[in-house]
HTML snippet that shows the backbone in 3Dmol.js (N, CA, C, O; Angstrom):
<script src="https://3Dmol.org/build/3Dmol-min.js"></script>
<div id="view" style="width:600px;height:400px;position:relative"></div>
<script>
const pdb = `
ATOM      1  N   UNK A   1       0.700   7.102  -1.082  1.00  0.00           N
ATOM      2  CA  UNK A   1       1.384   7.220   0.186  1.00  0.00           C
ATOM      3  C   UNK A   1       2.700   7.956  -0.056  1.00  0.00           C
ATOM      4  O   UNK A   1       3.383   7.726  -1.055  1.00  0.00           O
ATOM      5  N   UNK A   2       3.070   8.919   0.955  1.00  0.00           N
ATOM      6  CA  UNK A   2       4.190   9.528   0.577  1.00  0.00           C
ATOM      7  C   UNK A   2       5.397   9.122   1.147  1.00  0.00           C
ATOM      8  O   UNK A   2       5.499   8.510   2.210  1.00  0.00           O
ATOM      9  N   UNK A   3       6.554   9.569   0.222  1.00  0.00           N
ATOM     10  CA  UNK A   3       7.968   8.685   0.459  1.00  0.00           C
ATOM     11  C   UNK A   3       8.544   9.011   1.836  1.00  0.00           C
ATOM     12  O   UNK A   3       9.206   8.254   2.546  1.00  0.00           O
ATOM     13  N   UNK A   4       8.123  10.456   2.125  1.00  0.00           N
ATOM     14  CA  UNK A   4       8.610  10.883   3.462  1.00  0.00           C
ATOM     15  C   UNK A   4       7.495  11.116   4.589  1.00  0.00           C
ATOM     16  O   UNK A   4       7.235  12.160   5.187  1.00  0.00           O
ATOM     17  N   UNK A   5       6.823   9.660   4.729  1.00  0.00           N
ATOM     18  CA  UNK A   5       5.944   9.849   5.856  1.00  0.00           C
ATOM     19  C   UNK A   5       7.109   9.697   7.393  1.00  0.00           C
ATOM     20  O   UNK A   5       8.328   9.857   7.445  1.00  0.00           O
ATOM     21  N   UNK A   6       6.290   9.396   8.301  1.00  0.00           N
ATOM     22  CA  UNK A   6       7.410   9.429   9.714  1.00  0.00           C
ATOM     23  C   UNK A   6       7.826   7.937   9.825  1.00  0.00           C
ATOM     24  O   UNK A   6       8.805   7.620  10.502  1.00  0.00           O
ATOM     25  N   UNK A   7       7.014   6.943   9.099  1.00  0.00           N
ATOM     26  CA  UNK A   7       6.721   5.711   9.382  1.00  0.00           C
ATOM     27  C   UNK A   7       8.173   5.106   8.143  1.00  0.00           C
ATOM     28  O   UNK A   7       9.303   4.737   8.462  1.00  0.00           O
ATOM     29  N   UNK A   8       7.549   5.210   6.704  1.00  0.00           N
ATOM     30  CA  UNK A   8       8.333   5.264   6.095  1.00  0.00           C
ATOM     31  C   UNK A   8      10.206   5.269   6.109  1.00  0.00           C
ATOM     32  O   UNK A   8      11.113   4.560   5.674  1.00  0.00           O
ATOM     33  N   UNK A   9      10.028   6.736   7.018  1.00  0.00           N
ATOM     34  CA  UNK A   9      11.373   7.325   6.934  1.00  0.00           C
ATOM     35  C   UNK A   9      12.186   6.644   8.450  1.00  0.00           C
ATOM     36  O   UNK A   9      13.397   6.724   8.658  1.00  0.00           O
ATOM     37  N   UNK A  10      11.176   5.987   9.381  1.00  0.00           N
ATOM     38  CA  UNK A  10      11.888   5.388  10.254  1.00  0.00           C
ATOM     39  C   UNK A  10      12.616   4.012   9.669  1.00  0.00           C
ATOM     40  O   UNK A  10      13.715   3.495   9.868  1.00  0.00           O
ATOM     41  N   UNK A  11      11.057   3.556   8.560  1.00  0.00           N
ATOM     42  CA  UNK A  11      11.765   1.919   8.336  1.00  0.00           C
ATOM     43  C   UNK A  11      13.336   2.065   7.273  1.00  0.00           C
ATOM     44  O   UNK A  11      14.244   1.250   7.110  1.00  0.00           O
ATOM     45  N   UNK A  12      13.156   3.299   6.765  1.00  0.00           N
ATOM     46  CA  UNK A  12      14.846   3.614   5.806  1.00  0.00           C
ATOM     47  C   UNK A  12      15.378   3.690   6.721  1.00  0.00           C
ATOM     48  O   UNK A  12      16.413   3.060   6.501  1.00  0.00           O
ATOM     49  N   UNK A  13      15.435   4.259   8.256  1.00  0.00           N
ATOM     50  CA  UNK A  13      16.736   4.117   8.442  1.00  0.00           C
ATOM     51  C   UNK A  13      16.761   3.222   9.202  1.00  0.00           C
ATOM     52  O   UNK A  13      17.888   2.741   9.085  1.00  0.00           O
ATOM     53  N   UNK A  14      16.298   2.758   9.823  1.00  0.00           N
ATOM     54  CA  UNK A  14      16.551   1.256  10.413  1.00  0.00           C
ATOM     55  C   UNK A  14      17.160   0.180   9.177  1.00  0.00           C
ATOM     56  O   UNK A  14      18.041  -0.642   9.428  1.00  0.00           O
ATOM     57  N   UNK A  15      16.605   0.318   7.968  1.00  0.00           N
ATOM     58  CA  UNK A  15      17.212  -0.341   6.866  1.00  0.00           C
ATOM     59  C   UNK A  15      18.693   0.192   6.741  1.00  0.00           C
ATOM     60  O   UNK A  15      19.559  -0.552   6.282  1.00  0.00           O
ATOM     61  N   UNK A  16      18.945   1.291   7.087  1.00  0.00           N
ATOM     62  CA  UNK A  16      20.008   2.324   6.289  1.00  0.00           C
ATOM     63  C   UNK A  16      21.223   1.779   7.584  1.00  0.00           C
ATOM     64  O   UNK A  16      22.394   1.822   7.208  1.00  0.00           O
ATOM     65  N   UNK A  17      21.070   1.473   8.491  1.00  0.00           N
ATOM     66  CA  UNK A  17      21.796   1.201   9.551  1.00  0.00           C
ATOM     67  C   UNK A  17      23.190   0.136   9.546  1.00  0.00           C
ATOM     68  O   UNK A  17      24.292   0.264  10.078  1.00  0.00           O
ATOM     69  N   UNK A  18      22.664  -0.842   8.784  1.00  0.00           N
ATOM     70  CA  UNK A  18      24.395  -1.593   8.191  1.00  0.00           C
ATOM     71  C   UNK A  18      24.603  -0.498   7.256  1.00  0.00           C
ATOM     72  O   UNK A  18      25.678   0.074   7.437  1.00  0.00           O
ATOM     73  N   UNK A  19      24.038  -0.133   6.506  1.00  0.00           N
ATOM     74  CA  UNK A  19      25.315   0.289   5.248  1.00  0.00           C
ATOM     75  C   UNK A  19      26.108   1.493   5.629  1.00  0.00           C
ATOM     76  O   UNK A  19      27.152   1.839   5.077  1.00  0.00           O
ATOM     77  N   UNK A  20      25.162   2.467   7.225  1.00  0.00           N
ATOM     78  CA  UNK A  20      26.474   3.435   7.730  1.00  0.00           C
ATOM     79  C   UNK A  20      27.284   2.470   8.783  1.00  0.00           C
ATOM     80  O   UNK A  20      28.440   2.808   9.037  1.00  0.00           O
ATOM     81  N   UNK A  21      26.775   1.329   9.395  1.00  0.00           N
ATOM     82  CA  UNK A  21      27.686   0.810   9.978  1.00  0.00           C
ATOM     83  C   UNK A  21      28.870   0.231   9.037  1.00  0.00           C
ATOM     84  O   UNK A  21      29.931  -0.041   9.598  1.00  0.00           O
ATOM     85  N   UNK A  22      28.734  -0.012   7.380  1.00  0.00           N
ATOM     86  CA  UNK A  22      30.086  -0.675   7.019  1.00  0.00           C
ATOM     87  C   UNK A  22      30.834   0.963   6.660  1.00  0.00           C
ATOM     88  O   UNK A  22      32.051   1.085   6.526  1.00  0.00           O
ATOM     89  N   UNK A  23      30.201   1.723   6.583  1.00  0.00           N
ATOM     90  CA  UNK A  23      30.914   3.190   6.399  1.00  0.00           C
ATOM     91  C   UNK A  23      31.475   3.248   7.421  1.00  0.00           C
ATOM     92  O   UNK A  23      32.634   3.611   7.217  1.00  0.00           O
ATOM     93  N   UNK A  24      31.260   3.069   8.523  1.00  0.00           N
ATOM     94  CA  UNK A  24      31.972   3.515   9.884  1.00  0.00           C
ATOM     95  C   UNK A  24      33.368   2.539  10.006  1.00  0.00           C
ATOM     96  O   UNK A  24      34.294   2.749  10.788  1.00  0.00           O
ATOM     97  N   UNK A  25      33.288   1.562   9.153  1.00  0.00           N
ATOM     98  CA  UNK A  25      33.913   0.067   9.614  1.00  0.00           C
ATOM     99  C   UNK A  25      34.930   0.413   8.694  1.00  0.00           C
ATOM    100  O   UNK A  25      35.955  -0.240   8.893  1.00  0.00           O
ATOM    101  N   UNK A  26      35.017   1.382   7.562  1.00  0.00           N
ATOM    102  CA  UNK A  26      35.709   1.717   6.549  1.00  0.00           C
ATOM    103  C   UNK A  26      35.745   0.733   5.087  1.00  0.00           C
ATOM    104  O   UNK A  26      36.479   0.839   4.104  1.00  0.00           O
ATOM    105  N   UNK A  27      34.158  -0.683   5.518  1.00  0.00           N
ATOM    106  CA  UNK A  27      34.287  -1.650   4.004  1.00  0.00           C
ATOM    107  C   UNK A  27      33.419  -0.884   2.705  1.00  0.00           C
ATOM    108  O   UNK A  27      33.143  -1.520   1.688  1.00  0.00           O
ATOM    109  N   UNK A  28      33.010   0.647   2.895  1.00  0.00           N
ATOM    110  CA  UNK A  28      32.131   1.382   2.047  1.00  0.00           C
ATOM    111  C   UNK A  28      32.793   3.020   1.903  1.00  0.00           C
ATOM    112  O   UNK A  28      33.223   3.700   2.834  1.00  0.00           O
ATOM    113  N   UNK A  29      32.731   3.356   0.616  1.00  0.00           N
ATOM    114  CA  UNK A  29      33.518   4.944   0.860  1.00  0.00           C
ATOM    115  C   UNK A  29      32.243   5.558   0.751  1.00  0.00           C
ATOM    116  O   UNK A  29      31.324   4.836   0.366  1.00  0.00           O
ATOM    117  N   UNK A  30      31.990   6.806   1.026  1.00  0.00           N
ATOM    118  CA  UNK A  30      31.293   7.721   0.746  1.00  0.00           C
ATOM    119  C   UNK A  30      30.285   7.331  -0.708  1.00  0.00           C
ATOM    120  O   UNK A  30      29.162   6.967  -1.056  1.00  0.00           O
ATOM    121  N   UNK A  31      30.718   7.456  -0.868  1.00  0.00           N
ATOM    122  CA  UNK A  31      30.354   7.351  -2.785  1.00  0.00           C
ATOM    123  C   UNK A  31      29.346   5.824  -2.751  1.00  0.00           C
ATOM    124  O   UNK A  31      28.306   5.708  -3.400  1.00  0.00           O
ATOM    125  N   UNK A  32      29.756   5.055  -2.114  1.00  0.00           N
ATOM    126  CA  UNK A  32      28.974   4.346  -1.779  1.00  0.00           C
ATOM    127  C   UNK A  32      27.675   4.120  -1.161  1.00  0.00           C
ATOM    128  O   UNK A  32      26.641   3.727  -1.700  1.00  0.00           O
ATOM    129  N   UNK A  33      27.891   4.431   0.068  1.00  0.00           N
ATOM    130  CA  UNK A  33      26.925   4.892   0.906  1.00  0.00           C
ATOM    131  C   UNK A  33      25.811   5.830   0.540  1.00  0.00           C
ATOM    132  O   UNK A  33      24.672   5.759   1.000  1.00  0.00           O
ATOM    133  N   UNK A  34      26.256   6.748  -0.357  1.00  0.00           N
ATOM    134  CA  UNK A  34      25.275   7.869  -1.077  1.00  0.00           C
ATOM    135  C   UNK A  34      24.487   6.797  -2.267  1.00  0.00           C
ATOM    136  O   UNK A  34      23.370   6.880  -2.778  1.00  0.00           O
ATOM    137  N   UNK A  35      25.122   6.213  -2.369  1.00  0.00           N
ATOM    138  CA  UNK A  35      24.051   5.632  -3.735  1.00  0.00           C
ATOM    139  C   UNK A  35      23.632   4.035  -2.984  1.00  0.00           C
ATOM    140  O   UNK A  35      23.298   3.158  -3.781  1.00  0.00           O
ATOM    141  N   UNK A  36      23.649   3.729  -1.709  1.00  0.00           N
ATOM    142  CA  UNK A  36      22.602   2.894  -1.092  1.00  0.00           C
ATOM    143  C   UNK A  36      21.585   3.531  -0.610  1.00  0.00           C
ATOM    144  O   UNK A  36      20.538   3.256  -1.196  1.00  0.00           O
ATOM    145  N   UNK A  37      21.471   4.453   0.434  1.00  0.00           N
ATOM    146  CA  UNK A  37      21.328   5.530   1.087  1.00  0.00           C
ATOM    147  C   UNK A  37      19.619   5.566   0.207  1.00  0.00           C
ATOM    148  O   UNK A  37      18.661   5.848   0.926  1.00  0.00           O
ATOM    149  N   UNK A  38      19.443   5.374  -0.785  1.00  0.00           N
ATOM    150  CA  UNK A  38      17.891   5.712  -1.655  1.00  0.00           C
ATOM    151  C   UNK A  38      17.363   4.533  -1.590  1.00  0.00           C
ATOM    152  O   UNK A  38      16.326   4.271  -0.981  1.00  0.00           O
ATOM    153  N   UNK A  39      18.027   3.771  -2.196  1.00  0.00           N
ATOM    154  CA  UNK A  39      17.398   2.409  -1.726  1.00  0.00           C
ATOM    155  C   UNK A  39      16.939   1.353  -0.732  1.00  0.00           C
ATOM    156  O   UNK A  39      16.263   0.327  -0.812  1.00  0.00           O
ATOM    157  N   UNK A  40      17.870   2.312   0.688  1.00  0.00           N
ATOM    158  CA  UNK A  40      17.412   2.173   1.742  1.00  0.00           C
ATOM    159  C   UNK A  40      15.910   2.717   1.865  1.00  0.00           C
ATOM    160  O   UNK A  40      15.089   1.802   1.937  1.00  0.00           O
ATOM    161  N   UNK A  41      15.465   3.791   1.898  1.00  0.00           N
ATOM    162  CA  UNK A  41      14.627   4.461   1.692  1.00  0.00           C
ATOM    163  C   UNK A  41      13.676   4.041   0.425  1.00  0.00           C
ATOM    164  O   UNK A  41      12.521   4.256   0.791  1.00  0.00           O
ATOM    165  N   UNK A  42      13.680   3.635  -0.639  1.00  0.00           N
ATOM    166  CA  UNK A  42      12.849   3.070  -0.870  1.00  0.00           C
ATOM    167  C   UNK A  42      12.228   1.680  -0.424  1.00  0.00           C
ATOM    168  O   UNK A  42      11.019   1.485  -0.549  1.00  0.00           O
ATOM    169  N   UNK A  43      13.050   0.753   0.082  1.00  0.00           N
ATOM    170  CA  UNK A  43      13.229  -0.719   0.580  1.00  0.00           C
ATOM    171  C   UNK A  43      11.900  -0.446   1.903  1.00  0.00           C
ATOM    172  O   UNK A  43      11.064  -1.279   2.253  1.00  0.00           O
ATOM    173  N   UNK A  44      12.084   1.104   2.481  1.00  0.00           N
ATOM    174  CA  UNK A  44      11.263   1.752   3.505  1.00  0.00           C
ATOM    175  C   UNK A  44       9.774   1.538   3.221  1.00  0.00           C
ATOM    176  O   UNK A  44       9.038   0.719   3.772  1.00  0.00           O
ATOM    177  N   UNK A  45       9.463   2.413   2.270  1.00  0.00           N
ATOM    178  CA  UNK A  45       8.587   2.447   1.514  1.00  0.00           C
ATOM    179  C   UNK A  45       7.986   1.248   1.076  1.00  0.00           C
ATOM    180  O   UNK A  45       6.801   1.052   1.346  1.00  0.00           O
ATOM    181  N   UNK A  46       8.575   0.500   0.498  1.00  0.00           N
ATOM    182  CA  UNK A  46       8.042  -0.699   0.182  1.00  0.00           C
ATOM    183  C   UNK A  46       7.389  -1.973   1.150  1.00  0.00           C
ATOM    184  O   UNK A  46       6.482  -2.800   1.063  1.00  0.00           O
ATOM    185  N   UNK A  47       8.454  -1.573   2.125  1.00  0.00           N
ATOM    186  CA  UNK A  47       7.736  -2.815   3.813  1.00  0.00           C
ATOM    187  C   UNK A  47       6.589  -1.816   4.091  1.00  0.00           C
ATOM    188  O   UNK A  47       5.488  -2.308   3.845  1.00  0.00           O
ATOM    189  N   UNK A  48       6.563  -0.638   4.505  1.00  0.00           N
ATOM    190  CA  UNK A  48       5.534   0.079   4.824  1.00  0.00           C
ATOM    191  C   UNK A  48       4.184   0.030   4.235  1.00  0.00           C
ATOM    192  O   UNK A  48       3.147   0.158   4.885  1.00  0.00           O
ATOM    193  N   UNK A  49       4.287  -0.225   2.564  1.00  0.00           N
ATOM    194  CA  UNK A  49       3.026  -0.577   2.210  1.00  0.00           C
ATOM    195  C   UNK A  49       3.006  -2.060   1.839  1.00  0.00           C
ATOM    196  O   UNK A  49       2.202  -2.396   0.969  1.00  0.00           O
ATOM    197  N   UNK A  50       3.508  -2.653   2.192  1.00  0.00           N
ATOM    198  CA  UNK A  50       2.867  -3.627   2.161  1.00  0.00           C
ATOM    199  C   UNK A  50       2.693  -3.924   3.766  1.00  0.00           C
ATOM    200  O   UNK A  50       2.658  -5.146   3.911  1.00  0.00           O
ATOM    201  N   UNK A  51       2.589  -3.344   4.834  1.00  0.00           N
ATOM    202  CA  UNK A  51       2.259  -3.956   5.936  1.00  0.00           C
ATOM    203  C   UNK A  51       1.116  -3.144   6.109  1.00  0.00           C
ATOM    204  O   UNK A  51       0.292  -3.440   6.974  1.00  0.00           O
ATOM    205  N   UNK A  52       0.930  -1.866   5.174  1.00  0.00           N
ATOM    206  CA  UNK A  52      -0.310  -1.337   5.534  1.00  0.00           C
ATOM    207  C   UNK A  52      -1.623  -1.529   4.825  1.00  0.00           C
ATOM    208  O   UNK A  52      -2.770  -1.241   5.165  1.00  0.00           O
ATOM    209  N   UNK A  53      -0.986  -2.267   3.421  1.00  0.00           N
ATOM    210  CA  UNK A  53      -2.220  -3.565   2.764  1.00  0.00           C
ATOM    211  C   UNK A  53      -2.639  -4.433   3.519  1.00  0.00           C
ATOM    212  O   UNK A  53      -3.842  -4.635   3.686  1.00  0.00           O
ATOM    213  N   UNK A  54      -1.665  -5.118   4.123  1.00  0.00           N
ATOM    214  CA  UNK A  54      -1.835  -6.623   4.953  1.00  0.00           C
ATOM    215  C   UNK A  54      -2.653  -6.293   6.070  1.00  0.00           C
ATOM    216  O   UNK A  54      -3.675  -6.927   6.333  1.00  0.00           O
ATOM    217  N   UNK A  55      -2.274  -5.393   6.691  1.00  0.00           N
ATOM    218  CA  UNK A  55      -3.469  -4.787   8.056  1.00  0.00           C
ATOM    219  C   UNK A  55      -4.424  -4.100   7.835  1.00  0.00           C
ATOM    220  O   UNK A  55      -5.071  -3.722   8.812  1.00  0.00           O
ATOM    221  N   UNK A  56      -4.891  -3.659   6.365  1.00  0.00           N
ATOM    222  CA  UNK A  56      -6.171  -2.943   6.334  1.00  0.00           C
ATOM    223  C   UNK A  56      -7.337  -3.872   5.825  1.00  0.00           C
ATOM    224  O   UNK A  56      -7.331  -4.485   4.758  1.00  0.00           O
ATOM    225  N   UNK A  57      -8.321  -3.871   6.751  1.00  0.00           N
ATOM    226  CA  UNK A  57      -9.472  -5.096   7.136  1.00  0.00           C
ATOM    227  C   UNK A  57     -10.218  -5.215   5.904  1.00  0.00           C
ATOM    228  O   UNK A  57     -10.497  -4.095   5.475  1.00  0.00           O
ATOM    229  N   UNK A  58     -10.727  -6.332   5.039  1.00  0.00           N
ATOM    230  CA  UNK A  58     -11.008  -6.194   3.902  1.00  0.00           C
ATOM    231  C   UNK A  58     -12.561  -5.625   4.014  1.00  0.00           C
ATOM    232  O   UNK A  58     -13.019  -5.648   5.157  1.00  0.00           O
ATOM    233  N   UNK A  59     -13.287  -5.202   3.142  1.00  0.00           N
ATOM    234  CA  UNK A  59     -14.649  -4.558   3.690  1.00  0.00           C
ATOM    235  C   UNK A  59     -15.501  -6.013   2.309  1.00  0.00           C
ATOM    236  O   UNK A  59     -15.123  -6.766   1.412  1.00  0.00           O
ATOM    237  N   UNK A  60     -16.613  -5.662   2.933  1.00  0.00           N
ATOM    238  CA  UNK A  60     -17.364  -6.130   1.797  1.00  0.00           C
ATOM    239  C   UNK A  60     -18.689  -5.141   1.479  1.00  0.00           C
ATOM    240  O   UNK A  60     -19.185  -4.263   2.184  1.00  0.00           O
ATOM    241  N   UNK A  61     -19.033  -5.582   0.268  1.00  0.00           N
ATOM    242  CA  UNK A  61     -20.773  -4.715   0.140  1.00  0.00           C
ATOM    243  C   UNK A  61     -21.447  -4.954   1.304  1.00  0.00           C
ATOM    244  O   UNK A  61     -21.409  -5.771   2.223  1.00  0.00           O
ATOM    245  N   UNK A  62     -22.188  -3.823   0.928  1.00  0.00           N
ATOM    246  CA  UNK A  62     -23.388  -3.378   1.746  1.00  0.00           C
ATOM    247  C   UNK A  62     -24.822  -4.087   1.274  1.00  0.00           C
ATOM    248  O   UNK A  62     -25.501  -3.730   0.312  1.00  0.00           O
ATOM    249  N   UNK A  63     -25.108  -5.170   2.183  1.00  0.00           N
ATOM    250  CA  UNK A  63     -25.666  -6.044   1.289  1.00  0.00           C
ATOM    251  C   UNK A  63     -27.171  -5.138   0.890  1.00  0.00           C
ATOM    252  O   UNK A  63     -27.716  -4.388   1.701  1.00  0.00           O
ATOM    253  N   UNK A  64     -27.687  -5.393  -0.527  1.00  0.00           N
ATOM    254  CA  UNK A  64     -28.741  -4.628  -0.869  1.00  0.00           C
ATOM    255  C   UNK A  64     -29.955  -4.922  -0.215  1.00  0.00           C
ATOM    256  O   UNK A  64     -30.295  -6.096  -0.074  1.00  0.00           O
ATOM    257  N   UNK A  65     -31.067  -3.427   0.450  1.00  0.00           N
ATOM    258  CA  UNK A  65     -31.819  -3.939   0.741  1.00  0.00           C
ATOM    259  C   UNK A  65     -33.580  -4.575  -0.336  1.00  0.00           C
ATOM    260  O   UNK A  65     -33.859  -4.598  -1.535  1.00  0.00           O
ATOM    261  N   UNK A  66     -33.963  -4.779   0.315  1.00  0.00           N
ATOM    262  CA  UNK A  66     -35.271  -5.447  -0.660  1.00  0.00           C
ATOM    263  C   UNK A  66     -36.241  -4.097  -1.029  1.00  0.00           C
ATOM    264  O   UNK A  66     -36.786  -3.426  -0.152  1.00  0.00           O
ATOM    265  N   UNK A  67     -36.376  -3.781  -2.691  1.00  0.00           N
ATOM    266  CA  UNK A  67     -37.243  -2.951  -2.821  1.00  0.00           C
ATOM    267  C   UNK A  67     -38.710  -2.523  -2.505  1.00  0.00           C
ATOM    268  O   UNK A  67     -39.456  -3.233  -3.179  1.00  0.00           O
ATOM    269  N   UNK A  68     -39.413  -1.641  -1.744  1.00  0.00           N
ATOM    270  CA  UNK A  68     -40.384  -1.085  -1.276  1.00  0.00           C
ATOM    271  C   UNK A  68     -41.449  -0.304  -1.991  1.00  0.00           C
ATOM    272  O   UNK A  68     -42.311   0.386  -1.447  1.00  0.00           O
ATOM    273  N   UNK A  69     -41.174  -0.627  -4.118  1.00  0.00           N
ATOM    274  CA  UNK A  69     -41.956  -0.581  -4.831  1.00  0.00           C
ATOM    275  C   UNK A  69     -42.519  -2.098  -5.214  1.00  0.00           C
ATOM    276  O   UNK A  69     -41.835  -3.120  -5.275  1.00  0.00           O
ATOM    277  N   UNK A  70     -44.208  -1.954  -5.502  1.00  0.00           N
ATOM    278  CA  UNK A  70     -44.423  -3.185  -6.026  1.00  0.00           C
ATOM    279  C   UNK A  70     -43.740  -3.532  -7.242  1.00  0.00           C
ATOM    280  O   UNK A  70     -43.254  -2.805  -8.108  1.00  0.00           O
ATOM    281  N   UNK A  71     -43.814  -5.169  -7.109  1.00  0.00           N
ATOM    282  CA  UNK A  71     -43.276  -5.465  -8.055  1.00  0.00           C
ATOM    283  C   UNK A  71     -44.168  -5.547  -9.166  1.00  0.00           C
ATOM    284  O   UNK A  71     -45.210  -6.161  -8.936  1.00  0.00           O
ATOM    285  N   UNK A  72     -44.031  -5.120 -10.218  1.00  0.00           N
ATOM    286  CA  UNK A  72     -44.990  -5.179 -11.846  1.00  0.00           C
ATOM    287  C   UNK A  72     -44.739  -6.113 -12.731  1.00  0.00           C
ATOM    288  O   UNK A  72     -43.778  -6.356 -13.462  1.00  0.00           O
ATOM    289  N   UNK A  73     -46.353  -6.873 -12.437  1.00  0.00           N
ATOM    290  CA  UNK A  73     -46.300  -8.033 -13.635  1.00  0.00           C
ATOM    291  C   UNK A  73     -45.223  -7.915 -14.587  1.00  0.00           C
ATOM    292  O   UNK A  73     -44.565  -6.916 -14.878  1.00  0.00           O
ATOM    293  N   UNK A  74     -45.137  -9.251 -15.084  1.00  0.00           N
ATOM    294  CA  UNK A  74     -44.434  -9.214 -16.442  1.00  0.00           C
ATOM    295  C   UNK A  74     -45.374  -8.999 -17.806  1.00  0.00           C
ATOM    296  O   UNK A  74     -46.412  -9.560 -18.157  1.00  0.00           O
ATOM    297  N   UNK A  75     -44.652  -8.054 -18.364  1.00  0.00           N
ATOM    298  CA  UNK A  75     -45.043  -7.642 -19.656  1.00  0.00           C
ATOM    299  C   UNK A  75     -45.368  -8.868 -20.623  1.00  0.00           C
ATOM    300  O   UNK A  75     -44.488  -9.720 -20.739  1.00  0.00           O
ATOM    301  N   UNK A  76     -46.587  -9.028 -21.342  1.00  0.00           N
ATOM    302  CA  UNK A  76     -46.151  -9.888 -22.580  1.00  0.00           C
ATOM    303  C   UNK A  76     -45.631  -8.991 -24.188  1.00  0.00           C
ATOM    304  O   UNK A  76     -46.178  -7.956 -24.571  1.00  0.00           O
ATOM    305  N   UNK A  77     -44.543  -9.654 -24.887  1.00  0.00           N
ATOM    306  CA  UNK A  77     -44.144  -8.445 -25.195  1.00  0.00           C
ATOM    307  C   UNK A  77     -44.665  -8.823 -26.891  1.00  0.00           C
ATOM    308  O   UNK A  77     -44.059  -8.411 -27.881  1.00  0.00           O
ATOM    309  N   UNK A  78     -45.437  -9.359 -26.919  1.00  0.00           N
ATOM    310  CA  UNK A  78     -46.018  -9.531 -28.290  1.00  0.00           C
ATOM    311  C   UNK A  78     -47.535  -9.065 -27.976  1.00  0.00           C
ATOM    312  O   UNK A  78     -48.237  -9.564 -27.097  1.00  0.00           O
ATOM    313  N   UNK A  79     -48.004  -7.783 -29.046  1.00  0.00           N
ATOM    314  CA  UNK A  79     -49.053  -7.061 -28.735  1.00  0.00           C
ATOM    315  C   UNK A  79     -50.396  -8.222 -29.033  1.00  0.00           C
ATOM    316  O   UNK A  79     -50.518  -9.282 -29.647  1.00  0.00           O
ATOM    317  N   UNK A  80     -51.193  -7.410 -28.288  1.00  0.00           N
ATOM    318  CA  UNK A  80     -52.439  -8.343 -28.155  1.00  0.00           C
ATOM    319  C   UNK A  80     -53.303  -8.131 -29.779  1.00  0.00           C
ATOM    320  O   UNK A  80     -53.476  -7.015 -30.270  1.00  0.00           O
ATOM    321  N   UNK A  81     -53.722  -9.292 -30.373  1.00  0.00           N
ATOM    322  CA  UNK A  81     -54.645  -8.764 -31.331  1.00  0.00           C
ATOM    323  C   UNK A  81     -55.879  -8.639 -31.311  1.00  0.00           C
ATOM    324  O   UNK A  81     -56.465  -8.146 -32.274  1.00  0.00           O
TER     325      UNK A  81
END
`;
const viewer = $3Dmol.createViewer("view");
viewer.addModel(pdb, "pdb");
viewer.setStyle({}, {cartoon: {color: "spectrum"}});
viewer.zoomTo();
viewer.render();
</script>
């Protein structure tokens, strides 16, 4: 799955949203913010797949059907004398 899907990159910034709000608030400098700023974005990534494990329906086999060759005696496997 890629880091910059649309889904992904919405849940970073919805994640990313306090840490420019404490930038705005002045409790984060720049320098800061740049090195949350990825981890927002990965934090993205990470809810994203796991909500897209959790919602994908588990499958099972295809149950086998019954073969349409006869079935052949069993061998005896010690030769006849």
């Amino acid at each position: 799955m890629s880091p910059l899907r649309w889904d992904v990159l919405t849940a970073g910034f919805v994640l990313a949203l306090p840490v420019l709000a404490l930038y705005l608030r002045g409790d984060f400098t720049l320098d800061d913010v740049a090195t949350r700023l990825p981890w927002c974005l990965l934090a993205g990534w990470g809810a994203v797949a796991l909500l897209r494990y959790a919602a994908t329906p588990r499958t099972r086999p295809a149950p086998q059907r019954a073969s349409r060759t006869p079935a052949l005696p069993d061998e005896d496997p010690t030769p006849a004398a």
